[in-house]
Backbone atoms as SQL, in Angstrom:
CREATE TABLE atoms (id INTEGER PRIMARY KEY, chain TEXT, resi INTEGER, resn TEXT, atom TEXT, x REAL, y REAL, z REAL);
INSERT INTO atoms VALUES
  (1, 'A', 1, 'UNK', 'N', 12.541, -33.207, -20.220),
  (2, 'A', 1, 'UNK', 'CA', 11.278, -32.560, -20.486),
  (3, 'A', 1, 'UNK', 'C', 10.628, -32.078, -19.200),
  (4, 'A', 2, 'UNK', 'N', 10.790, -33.025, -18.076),
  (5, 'A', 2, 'UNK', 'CA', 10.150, -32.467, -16.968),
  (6, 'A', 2, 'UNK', 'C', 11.078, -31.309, -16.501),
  (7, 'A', 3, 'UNK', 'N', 11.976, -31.079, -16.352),
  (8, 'A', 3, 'UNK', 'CA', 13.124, -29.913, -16.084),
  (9, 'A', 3, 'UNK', 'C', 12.355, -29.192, -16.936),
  (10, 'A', 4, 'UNK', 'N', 12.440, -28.799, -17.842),
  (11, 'A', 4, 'UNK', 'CA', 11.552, -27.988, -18.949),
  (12, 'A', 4, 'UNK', 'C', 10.266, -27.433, -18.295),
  (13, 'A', 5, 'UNK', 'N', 9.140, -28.036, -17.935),
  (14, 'A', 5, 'UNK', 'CA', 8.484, -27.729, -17.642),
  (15, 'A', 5, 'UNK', 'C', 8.347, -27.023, -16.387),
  (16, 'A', 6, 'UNK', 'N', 9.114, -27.747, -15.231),
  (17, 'A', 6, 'UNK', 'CA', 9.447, -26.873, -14.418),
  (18, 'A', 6, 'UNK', 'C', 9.926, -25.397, -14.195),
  (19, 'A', 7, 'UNK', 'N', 10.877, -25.502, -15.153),
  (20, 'A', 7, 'UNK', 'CA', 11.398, -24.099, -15.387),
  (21, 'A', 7, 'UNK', 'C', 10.262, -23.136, -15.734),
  (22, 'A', 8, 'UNK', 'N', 9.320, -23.708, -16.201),
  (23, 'A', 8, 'UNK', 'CA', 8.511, -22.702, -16.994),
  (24, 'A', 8, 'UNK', 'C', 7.565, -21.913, -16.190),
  (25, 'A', 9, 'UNK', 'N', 6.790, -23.274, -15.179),
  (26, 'A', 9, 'UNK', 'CA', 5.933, -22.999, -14.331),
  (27, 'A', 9, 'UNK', 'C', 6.962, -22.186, -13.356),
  (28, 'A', 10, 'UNK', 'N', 8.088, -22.111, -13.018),
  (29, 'A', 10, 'UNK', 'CA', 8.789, -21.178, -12.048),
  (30, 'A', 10, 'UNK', 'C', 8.380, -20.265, -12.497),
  (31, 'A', 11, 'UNK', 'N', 8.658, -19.499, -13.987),
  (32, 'A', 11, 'UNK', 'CA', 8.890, -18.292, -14.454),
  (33, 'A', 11, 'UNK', 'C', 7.512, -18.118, -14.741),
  (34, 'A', 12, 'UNK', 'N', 6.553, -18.822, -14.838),
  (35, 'A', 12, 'UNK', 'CA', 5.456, -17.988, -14.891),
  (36, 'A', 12, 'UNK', 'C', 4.676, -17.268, -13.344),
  (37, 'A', 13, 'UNK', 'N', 5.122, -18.218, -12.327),
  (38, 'A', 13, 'UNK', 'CA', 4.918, -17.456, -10.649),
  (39, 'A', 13, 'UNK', 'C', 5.394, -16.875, -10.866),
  (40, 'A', 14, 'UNK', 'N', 6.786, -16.350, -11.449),
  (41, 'A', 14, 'UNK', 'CA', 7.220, -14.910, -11.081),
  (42, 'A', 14, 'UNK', 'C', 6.667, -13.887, -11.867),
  (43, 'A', 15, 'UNK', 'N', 5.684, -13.900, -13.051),
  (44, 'A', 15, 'UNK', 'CA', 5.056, -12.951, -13.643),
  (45, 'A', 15, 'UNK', 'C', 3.582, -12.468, -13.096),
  (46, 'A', 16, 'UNK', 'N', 3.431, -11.210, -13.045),
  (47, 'A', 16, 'UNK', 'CA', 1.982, -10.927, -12.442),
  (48, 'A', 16, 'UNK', 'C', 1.147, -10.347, -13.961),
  (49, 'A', 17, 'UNK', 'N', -0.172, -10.525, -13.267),
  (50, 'A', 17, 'UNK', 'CA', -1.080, -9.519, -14.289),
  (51, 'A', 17, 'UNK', 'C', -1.354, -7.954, -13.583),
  (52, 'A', 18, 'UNK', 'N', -1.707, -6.805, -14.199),
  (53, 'A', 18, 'UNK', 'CA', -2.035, -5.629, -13.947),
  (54, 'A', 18, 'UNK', 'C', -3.027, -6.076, -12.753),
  (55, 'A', 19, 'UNK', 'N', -3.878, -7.093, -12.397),
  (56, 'A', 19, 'UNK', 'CA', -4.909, -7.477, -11.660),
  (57, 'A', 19, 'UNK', 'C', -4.244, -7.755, -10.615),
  (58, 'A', 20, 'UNK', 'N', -3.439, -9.082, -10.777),
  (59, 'A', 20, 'UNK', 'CA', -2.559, -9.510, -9.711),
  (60, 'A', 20, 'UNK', 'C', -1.659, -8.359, -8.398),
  (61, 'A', 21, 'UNK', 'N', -1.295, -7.300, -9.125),
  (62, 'A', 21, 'UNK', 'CA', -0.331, -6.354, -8.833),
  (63, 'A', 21, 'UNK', 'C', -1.288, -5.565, -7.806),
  (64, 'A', 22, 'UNK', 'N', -2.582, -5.502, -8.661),
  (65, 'A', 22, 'UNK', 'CA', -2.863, -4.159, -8.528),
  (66, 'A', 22, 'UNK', 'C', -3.906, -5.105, -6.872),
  (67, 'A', 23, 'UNK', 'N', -4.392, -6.384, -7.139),
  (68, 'A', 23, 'UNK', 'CA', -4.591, -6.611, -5.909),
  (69, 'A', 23, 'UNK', 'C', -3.651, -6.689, -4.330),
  (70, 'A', 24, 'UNK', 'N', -2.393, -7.163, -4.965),
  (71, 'A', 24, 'UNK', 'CA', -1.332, -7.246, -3.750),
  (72, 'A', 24, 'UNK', 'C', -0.977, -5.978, -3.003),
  (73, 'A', 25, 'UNK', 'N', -1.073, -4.830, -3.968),
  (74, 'A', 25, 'UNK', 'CA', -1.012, -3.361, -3.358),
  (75, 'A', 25, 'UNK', 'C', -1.782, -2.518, -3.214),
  (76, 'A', 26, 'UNK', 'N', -3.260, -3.609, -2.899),
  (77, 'A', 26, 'UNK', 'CA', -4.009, -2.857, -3.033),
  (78, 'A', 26, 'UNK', 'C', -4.643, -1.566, -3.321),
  (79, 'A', 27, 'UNK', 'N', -4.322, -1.030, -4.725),
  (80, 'A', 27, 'UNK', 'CA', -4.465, -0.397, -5.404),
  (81, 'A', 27, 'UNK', 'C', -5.315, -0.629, -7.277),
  (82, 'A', 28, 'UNK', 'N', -5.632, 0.465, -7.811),
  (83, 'A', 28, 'UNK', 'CA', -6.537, 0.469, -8.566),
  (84, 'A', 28, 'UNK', 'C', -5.846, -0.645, -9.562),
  (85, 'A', 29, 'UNK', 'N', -6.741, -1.071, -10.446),
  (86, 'A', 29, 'UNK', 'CA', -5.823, -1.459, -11.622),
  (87, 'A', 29, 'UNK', 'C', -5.722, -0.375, -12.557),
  (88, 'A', 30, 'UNK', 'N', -5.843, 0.686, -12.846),
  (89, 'A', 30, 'UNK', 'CA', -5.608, 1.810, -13.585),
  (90, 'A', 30, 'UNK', 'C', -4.627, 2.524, -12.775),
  (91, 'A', 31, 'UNK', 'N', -4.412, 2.580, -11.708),
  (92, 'A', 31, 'UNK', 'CA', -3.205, 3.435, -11.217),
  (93, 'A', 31, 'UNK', 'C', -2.093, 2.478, -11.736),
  (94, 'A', 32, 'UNK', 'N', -2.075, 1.067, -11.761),
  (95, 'A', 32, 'UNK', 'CA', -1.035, -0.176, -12.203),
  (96, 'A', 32, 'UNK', 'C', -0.777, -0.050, -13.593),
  (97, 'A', 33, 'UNK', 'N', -1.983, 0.008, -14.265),
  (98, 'A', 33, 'UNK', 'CA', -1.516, 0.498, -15.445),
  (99, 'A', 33, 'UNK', 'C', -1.088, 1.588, -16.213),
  (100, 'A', 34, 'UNK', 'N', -0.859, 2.790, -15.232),
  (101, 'A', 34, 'UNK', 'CA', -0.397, 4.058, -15.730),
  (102, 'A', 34, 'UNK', 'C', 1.028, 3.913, -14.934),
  (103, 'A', 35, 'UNK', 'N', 1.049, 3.162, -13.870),
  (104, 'A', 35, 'UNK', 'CA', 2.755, 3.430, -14.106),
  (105, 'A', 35, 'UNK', 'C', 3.344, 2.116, -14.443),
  (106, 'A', 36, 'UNK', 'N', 2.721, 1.401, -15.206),
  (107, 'A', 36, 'UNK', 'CA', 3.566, 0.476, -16.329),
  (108, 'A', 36, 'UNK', 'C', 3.808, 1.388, -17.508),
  (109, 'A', 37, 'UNK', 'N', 2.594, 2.274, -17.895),
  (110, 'A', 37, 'UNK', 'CA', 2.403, 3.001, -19.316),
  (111, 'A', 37, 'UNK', 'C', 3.483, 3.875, -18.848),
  (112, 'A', 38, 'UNK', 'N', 4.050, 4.505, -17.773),
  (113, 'A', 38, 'UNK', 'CA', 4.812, 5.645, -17.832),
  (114, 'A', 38, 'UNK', 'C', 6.357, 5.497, -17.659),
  (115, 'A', 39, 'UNK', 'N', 6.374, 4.156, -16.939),
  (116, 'A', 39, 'UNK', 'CA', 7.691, 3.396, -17.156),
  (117, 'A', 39, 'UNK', 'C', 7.419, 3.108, -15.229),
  (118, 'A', 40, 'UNK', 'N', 7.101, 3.538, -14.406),
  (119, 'A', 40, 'UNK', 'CA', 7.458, 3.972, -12.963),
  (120, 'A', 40, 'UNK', 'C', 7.443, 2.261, -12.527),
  (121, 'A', 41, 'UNK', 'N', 6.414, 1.438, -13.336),
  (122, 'A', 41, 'UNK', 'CA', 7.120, -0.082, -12.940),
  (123, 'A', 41, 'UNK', 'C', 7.221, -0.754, -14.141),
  (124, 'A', 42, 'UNK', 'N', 8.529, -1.631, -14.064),
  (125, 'A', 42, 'UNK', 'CA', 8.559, -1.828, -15.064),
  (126, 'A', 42, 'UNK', 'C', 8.233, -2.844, -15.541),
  (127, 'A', 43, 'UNK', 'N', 7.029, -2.604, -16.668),
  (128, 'A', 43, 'UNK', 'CA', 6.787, -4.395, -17.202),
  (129, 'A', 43, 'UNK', 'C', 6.516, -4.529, -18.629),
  (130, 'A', 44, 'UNK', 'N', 5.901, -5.727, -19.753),
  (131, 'A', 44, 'UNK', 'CA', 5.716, -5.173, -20.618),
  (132, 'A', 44, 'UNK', 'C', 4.933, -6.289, -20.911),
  (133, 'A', 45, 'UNK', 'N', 4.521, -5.723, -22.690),
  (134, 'A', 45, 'UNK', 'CA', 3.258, -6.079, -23.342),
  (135, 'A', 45, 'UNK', 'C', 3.391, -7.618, -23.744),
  (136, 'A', 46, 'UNK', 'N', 2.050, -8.157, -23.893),
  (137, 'A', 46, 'UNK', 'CA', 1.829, -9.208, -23.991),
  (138, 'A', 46, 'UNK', 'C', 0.489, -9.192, -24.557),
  (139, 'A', 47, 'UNK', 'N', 0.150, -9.347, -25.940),
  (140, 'A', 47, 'UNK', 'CA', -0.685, -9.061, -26.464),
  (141, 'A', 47, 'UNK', 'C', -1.288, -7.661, -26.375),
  (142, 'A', 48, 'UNK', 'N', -2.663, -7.470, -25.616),
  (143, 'A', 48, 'UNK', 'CA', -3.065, -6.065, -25.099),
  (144, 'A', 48, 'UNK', 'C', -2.788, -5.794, -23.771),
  (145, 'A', 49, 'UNK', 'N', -2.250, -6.447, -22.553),
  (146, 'A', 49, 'UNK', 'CA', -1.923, -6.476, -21.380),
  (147, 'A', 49, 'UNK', 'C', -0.404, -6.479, -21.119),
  (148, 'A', 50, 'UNK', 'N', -0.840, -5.988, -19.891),
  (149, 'A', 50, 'UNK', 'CA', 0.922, -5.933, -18.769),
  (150, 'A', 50, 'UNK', 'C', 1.553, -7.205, -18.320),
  (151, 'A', 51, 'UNK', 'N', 2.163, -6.889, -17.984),
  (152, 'A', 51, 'UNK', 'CA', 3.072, -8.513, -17.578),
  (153, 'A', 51, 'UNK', 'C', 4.059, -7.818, -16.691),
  (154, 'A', 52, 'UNK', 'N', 4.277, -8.035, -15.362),
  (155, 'A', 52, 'UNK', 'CA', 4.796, -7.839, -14.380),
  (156, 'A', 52, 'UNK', 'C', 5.787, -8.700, -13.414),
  (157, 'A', 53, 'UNK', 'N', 7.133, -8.458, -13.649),
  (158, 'A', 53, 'UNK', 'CA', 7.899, -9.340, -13.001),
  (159, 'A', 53, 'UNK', 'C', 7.791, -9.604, -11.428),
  (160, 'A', 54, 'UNK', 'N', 7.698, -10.541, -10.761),
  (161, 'A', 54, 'UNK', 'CA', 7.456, -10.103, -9.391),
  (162, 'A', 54, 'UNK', 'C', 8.739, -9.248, -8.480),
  (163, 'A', 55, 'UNK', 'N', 9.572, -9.675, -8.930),
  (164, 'A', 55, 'UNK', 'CA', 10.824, -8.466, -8.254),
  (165, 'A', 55, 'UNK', 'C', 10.660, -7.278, -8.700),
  (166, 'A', 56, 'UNK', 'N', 9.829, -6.937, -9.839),
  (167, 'A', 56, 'UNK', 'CA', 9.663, -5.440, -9.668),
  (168, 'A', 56, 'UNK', 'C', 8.733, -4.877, -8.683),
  (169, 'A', 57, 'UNK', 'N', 7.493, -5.498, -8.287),
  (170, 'A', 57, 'UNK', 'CA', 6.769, -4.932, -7.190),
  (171, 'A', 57, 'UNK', 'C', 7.609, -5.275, -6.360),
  (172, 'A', 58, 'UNK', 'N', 8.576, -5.713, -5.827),
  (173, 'A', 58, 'UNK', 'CA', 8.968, -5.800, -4.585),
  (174, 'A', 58, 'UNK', 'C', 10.162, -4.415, -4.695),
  (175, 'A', 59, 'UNK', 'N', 10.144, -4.104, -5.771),
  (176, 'A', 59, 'UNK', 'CA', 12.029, -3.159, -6.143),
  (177, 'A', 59, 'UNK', 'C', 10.066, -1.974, -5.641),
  (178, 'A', 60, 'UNK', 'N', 8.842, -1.809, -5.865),
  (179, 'A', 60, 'UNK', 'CA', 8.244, -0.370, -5.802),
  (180, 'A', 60, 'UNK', 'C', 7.714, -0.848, -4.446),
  (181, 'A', 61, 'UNK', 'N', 7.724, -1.840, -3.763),
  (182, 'A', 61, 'UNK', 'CA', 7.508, -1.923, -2.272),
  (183, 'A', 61, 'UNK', 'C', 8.349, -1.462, -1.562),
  (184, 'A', 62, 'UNK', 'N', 9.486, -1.746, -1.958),
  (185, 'A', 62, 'UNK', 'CA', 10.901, -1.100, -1.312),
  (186, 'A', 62, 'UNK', 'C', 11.266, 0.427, -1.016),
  (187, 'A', 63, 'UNK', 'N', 11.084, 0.661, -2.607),
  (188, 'A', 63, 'UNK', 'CA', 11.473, 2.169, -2.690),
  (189, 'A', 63, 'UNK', 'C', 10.100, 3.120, -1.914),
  (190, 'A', 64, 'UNK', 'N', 9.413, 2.733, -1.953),
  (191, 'A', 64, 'UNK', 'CA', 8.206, 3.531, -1.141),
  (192, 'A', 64, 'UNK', 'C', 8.406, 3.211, 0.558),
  (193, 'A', 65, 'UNK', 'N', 9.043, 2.130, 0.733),
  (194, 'A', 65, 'UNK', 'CA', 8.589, 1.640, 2.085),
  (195, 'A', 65, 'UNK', 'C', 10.241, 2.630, 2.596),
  (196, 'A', 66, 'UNK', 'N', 11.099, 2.791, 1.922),
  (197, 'A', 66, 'UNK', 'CA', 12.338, 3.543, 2.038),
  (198, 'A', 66, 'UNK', 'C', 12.345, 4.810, 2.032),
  (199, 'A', 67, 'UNK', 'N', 10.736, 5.566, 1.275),
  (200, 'A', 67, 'UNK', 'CA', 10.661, 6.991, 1.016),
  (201, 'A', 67, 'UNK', 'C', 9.947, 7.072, 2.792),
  (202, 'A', 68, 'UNK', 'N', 9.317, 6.559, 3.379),
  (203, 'A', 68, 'UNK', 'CA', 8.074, 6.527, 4.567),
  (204, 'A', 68, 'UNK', 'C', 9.054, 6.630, 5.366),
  (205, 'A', 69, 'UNK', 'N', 10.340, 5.556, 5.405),
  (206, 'A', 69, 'UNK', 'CA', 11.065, 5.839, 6.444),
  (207, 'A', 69, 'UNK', 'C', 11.644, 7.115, 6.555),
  (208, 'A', 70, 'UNK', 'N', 12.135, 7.654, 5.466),
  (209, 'A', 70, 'UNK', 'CA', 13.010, 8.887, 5.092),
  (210, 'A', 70, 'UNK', 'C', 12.197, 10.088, 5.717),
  (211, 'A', 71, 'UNK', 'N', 10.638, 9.820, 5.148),
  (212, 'A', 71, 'UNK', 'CA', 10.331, 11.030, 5.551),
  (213, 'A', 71, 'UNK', 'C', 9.638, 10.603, 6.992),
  (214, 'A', 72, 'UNK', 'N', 9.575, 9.736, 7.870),
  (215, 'A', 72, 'UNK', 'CA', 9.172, 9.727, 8.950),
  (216, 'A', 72, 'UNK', 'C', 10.386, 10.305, 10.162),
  (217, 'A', 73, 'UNK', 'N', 11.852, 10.070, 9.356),
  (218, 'A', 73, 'UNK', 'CA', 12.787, 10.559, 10.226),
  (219, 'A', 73, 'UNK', 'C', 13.295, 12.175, 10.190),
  (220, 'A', 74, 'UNK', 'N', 12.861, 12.476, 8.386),
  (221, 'A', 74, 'UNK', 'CA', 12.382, 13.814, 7.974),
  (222, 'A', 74, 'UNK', 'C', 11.622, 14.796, 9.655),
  (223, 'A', 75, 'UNK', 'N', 10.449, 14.103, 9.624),
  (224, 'A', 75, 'UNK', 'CA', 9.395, 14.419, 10.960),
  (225, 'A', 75, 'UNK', 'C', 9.907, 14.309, 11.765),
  (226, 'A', 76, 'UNK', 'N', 10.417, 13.650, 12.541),
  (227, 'A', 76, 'UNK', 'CA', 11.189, 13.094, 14.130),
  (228, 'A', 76, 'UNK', 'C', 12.616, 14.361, 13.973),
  (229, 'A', 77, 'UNK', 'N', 12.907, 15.165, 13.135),
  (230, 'A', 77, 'UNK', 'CA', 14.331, 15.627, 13.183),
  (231, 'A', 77, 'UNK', 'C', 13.337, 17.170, 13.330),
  (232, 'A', 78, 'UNK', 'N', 12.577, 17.417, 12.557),
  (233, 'A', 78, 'UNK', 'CA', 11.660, 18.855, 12.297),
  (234, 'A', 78, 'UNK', 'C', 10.945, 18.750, 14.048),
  (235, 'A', 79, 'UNK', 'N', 10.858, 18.037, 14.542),
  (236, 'A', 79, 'UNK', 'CA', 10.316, 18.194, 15.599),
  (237, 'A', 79, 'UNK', 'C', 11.478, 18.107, 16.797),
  (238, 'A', 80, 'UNK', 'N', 12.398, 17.634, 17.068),
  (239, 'A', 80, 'UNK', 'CA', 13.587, 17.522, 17.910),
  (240, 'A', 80, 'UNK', 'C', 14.111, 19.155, 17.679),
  (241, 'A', 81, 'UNK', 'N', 13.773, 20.140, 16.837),
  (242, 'A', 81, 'UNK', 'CA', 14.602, 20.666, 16.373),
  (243, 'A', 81, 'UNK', 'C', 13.478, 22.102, 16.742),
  (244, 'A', 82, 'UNK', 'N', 11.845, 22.159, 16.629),
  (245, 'A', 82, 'UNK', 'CA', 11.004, 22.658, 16.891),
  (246, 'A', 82, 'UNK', 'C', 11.365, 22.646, 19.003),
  (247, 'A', 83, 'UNK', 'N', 12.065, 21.463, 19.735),
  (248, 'A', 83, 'UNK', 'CA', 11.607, 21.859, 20.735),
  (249, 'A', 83, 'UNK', 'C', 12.904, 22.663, 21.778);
Protein backbone atom coordinates (compact mmCIF):
# COMPACT_ATOMS: atom_id res chain seq x y z
CA UNK A 1 0.00 0.00 0.00
CA UNK A 2 2.75 2.35 0.77
CA UNK A 3 4.43 1.54 -2.79
CA UNK A 4 0.98 2.52 -4.00
CA UNK A 5 0.93 5.59 -2.67
CA UNK A 6 4.15 6.52 -3.58
CA UNK A 7 3.71 5.88 -7.02
CA UNK A 8 0.95 8.16 -7.04
CA UNK A 9 2.39 11.13 -5.32
CA UNK A 10 5.39 10.63 -8.06
CA UNK A 11 2.90 10.93 -10.86
CA UNK A 12 1.11 13.60 -9.55
CA UNK A 13 4.70 15.98 -9.38
CA UNK A 14 4.92 15.17 -12.73
CA UNK A 15 1.51 16.76 -13.67
CA UNK A 16 1.15 20.61 -13.90
CA UNK A 17 -1.91 22.94 -13.87
CA UNK A 18 -2.42 25.63 -16.80
CA UNK A 19 -1.26 27.96 -13.62
CA UNK A 20 1.68 25.95 -12.76
CA UNK A 21 3.00 26.00 -16.50
CA UNK A 22 2.02 29.14 -17.21
CA UNK A 23 4.01 30.42 -14.01
CA UNK A 24 7.34 28.42 -14.78
CA UNK A 25 7.37 30.13 -18.31
CA UNK A 26 6.42 32.86 -17.31
CA UNK A 27 3.80 33.41 -19.48
CA UNK A 28 0.00 34.18 -19.56
CA UNK A 29 -2.28 31.49 -18.48
CA UNK A 30 -4.37 32.05 -21.63
CA UNK A 31 -1.45 31.86 -23.97
CA UNK A 32 -1.07 28.07 -21.90
CA UNK A 33 -4.29 27.46 -22.57
CA UNK A 34 -4.52 28.12 -26.24
CA UNK A 35 -1.73 25.99 -27.02
CA UNK A 36 -3.09 23.08 -25.01
CA UNK A 37 -6.56 23.98 -26.96
CA UNK A 38 -4.57 23.90 -30.28
CA UNK A 39 -2.55 20.85 -29.59
CA UNK A 40 1.11 22.98 -29.60
CA UNK A 41 1.47 21.38 -25.88
CA UNK A 42 0.30 18.58 -25.22
CA UNK A 43 -2.05 17.93 -22.33
CA UNK A 44 -5.49 17.05 -21.45
CA UNK A 45 -8.84 17.47 -19.76
CA UNK A 46 -9.63 16.89 -16.40
CA UNK A 47 -12.90 17.95 -15.57
CA UNK A 48 -12.94 21.77 -16.96
CA UNK A 49 -9.05 22.17 -16.79
CA UNK A 50 -5.61 21.22 -18.37
CA UNK A 51 -3.38 18.80 -17.00
CA UNK A 52 0.14 19.04 -18.11
CA UNK A 53 2.79 16.44 -18.12
CA UNK A 54 6.00 17.89 -16.91
CA UNK A 55 8.17 16.45 -19.83
CA UNK A 56 6.08 18.20 -22.07
CA UNK A 57 7.13 21.71 -20.93
CA UNK A 58 10.48 20.62 -20.96
CA UNK A 59 9.96 18.80 -24.86
CA UNK A 60 8.45 23.22 -25.50
CA UNK A 61 11.56 24.50 -23.47
CA UNK A 62 13.68 22.59 -25.70
CA UNK A 63 12.27 23.10 -28.96
CA UNK A 64 12.23 26.93 -28.48
CA UNK A 65 15.54 27.05 -26.71
CA UNK A 66 16.76 24.95 -30.14
CA UNK A 67 14.76 27.47 -32.48
CA UNK A 68 17.03 30.72 -30.53
CA UNK A 69 20.01 28.79 -31.16
CA UNK A 70 19.19 28.13 -34.87
CA UNK A 71 18.30 31.42 -35.45
CA UNK A 72 21.09 33.09 -33.45
CA UNK A 73 23.58 31.14 -35.76
CA UNK A 74 20.99 32.06 -38.64
CA UNK A 75 22.47 35.90 -37.49
CA UNK A 76 26.22 35.14 -36.88
CA UNK A 77 26.30 33.46 -40.67
CA UNK A 78 24.06 36.71 -42.33
CA UNK A 79 26.62 38.79 -40.82
CA UNK A 80 30.10 36.82 -41.55
CA UNK A 81 28.73 36.86 -44.93
CA UNK A 82 27.55 40.83 -44.94
CA UNK A 83 31.38 41.53 -44.17
Amino acid sequence: MVIATREVSRVMDEILTVREVAEYLKLSRTTVWRWCHAGKLKAFKVGRGWRIHRAEVGKIVGQNSMATHRADKEEESAIALSK
